[in-house]
C-alpha positions as CSV (number, residue, x, y, z in Angstrom):
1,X,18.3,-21.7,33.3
2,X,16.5,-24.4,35.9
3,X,15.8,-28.1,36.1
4,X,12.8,-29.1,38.0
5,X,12.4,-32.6,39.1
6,X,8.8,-34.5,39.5
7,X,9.3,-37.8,40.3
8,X,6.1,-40.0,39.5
9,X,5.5,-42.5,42.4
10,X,3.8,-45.2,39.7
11,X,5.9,-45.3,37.3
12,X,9.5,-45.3,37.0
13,X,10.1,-42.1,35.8
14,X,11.1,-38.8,36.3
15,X,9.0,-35.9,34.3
16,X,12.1,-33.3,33.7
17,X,11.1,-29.7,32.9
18,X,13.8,-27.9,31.2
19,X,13.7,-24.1,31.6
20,X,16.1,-21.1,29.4
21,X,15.7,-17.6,29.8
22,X,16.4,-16.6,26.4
23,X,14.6,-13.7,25.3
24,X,17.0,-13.0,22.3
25,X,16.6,-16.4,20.9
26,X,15.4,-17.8,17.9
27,X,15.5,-21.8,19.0
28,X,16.4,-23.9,21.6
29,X,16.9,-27.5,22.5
30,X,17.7,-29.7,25.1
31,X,20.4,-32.6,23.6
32,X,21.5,-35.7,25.7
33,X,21.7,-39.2,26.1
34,X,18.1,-39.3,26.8
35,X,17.2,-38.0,23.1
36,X,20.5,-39.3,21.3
37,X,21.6,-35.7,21.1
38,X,19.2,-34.9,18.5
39,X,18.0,-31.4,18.2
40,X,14.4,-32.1,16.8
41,X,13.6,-34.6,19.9
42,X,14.4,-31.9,22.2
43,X,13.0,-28.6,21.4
44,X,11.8,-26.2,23.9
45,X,8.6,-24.1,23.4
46,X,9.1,-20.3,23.7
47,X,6.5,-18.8,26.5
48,X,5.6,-15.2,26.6
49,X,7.8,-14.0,29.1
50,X,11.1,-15.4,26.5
51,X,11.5,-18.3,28.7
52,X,11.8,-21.8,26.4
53,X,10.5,-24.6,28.0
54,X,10.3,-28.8,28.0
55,X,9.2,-31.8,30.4
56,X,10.7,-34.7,29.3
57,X,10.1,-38.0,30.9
58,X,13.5,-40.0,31.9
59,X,13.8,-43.5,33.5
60,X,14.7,-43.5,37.2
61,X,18.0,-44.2,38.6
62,X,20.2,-43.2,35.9
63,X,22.6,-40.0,34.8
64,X,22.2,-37.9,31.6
65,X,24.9,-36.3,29.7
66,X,23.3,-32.9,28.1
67,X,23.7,-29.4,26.8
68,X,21.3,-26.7,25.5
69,X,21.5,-26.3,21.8
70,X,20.9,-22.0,21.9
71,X,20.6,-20.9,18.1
72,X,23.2,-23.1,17.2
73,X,25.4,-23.1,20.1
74,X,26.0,-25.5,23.0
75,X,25.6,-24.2,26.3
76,X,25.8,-25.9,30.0
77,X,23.2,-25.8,32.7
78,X,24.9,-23.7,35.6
79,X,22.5,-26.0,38.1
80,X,23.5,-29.2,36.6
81,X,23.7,-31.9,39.1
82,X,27.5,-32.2,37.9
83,X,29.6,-32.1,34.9
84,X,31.6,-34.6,33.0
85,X,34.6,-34.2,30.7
86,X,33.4,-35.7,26.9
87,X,36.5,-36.3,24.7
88,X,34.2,-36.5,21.5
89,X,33.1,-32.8,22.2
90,X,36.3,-31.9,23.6
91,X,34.6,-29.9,26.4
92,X,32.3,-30.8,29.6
93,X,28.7,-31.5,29.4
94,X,26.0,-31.0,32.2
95,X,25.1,-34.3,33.9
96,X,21.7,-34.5,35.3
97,X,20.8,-37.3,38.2
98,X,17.2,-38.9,38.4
């Protein structure tokens, strides 16, 4: 699992490009803030090589809460920028900083 940052100098975003090594798996999405945790918004594409991947663009200057959705269950990024404690999930989610 990765997170690649591109920040775009004319705008104020941040493209965001998602990447799971998930050979085995059927489907998986990226769920967050930034997509009001909604599986559809966030799905990944499956390359080749078993990787899924997605760029996302997110607003400058502002911290995600997220998880992968991994054929129905939620897994954190190990390279998140940090983690926060959610009481609705009853569990940390990965927090990502752009």
């Amino acid at each position: 699992m990765s997170i690649k940052k591109q920040f775009i100098k004319t705008k104020p975003v941040c493209k965001v490009t998602f990447s799971v090594d998930a050979k085995e798996a059927n489907q998986v999405s990226v769920i967050g803030d930034f997509n009001d945790w909604k599986t559809e918004e966030g799905t990944l594409s499956k390359l080749k090589n078993g990787t899924f991947k997605g760029t996302f663009e997110l607003a400058k200057d502002s911290e995600y809460e997220f998880k992968y959705f991994i054929d129905g269950e939620y897994v954190n990024e190990p390279e998140a920028d940090s983690f926060r404690w959610n009481d609705f999930a009853g569990t940390e989610n990965s927090v990502l900083a752009v």
